[in-house]
N, C-alpha and C positions, 0 to 999 in steps of 0.2 A: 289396571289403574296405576299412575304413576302417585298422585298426591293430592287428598281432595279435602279442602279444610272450608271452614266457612268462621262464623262468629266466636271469639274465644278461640280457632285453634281447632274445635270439635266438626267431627265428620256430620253431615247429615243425616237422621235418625234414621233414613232406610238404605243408607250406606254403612250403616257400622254393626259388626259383630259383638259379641259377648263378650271378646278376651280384652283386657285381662281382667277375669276376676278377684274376688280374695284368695280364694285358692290356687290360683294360676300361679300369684304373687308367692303364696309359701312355698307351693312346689319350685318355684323359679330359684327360693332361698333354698332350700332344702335341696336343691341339686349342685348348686354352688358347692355349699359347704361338704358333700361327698365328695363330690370331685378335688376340693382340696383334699380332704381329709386321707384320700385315696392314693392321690398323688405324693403328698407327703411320708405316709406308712410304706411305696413303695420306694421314694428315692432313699428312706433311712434305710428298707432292707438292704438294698442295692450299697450306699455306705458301710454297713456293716458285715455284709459278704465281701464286702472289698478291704475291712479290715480298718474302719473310721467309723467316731463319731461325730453326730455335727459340732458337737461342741469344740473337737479336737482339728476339727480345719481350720489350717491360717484366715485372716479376714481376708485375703485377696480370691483364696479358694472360695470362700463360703459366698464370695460376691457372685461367683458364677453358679455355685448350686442355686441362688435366690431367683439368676436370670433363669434357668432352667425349668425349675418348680414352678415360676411364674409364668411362664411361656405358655406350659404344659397345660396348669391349669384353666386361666383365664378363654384361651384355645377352645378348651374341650367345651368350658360353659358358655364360650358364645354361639360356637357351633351347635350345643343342644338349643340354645336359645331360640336359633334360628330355624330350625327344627321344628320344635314346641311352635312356634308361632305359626308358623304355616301349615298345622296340625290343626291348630286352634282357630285361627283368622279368615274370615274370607274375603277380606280386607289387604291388599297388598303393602306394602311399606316401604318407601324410600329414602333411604339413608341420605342426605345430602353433604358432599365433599367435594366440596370447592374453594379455591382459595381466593377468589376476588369477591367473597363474601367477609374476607376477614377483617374484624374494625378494631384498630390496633389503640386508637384512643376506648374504646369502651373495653378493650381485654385488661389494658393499664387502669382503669379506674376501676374494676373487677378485682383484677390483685390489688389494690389497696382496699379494697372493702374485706377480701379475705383476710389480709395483716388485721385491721384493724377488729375485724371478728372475732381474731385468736385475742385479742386484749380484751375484748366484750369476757370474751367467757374461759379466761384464764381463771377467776376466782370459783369458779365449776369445776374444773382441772383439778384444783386443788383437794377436792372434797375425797379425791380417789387416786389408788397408787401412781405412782410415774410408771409414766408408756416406757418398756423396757426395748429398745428395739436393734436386735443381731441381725443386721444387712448386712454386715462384712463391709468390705471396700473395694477398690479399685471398679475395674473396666465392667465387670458382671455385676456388683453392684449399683454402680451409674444405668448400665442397660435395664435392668430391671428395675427399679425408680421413675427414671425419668423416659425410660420409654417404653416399655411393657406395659407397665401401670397404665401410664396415660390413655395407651391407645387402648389395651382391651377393656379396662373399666369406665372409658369412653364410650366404648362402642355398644358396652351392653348395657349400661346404665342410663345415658342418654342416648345411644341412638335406637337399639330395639326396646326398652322399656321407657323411658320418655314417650317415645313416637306410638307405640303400642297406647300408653293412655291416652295421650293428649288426642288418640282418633277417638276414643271413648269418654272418655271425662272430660276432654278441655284445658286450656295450659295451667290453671291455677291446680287443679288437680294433679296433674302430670309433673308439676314442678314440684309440689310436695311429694310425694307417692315417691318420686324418683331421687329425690333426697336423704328421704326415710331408707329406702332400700342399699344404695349407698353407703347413709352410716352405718346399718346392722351388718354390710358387711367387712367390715374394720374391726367387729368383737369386743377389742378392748374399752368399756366405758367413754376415758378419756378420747379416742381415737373415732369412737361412734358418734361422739358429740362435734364434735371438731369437721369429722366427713359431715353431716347429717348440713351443718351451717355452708360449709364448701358446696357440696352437694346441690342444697338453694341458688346461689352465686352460680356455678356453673348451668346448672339449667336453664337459670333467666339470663346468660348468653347465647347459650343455643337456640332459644326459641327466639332471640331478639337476631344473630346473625345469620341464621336459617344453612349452617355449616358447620358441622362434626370437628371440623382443625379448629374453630374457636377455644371449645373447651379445652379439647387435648392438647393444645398449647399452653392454656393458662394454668391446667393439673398438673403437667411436665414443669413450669416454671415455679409452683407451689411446690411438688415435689422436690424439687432439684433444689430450691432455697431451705428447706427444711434437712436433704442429706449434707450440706455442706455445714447448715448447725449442727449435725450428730458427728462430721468428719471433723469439727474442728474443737471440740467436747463443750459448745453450747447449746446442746437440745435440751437439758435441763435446767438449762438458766431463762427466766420468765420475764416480761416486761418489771412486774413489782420489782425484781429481784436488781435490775440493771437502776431504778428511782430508788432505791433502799435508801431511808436516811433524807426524804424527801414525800413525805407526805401530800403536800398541797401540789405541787408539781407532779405527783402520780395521779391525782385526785381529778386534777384538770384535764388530764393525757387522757383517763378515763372516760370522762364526761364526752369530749371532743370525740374519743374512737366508740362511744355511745351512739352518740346523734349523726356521726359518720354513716356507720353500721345502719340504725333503723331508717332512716332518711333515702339512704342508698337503696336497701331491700325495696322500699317504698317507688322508690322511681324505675329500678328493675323492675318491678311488677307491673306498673302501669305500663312500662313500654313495651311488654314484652306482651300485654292485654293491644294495645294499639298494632303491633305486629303481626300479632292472629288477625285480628280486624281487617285489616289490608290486605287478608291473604285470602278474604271470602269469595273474590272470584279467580281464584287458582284451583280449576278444577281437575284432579288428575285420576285416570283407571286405576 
């Protein structure tokens, strides 16, 4: 079977397998974060037999240990992913990567609903310390941002765990689920809340552009605007911070990147509901 969707996005009930379960979902997490945690403990051996610590690498070095670690990891857990899934499934899955599926007016009205997200829930941010974040710089930093990231926690977030639910749940389910897993795997509070809202956004592009480059374009351009605030020492400077001394004019920004925000999610949803729908006679093995 190439792709076999009906109403909502969801497989037909004597077409779909068990996975994923809840448990599938934690072991999924739980494999993740060894593999970080693995990869990590070996590149700092490997640093310290060589006679560095991470701390003690210039930012340009430490840009390319991040691509490295990042490669490595991300690598290893899409590969077990893929693995586990066809362990688990007896349901096939097809990743779709096409680029005359990309809608370049809806990826631009996307990133403006993520900007206007980070102002939604900037007064959240605040509740909890500042996101500390040693990506180093230069060339190994850029690759690992804006293109590591992208693509592998594209591919395993939306493309094998999206598509894994949405054959069993359905897209609203899938869009959530595939959110949630997303933020958890970002750890830090403020950065869980932050991916978890992303997360949403990029899902209800995927399931509306029915193409893997949608997201990973829009995550690489999220990305890439967020290292050039950290490269240029404004990643701790916040929307409040830049209206300081202007109450009513923050108050309004708010409101407007409010009803932005939910309005937005609101019409991602339903389109992304009429999108499944139209896809009910696309039958594939």
């Amino acid at each position: 079977m190439d792709e076999m969707k009906e109403q909502g996005g969801k497989l037909p009930a004597a077409a779909r397998s068990n996975f994923p379960t809840a448990w599938d979902l934690l072991l999924m997490l739980g494999v993740y974060f060894t593999i970080l945690i693995a990869v990590m403990v070996v590149s700092t051996l490997v640093l310290l037999i060589l006679g560095y610590g991470i701390q003690d690498l210039p930012a340009t070095v430490k840009g390319y240990y991040l691509a490295v670690t990042s490669l490595l990891s991300l690598s290893l857990t899409a590969g077990f992913y893929q693995w586990y899934r066809r362990r688990r499934s007896a349901v096939s899955l097809r990743i779709p990567f096409t680029w005359r599926k990309i809608n370049l007016p809806l990826m631009g009205w996307a990133f403006v609903v993520m900007l206007a997200s980070g102002i939604v829930l900037e007064p959240l941010f605040e509740l909890f310390s500042p996101l500390d974040q040693q990506v180093g710089s230069g060339p190994g930093a850029f690759l690992a941002l804006v293109v590591l990231a992208p693509l592998g926690e594209e591919y395993i977030c939306r493309g094998v765990l999206f598509g894994s639910l949405r054959q069993r749940y359905g897209t609203t389910v899938a869009v959530v689920l595939s959110a949630l897993f997303f933020g958890i795997l970002h750890v830090h509070p403020v950065a869980v809340i932050n991916a978890t809202m992303m997360g949403l956004v990029l899902a209800f592009v995927y399931a509306i552009s029915r193409t893997l480059w949608a997201p990973i374009l829009l995550h690489a351009a999220n990305n890439l605007t967020a290292y050039l605030f950290l490269l240029y020492g404004y990643d701790q400077v916040g929307f409040s911070d830049l209206l300081a001394g202007h109450p009513w004019l923050y108050a309004a920004a708010y409101a407007g990147a409010l009803v932005l925000t939910v309005c937005s999610i609101g019409w991602l949803w339903y389109k992304a509901r009429r999108t499944a729908s139209g896809e009910k006679k696309s039958v594939v093995e």
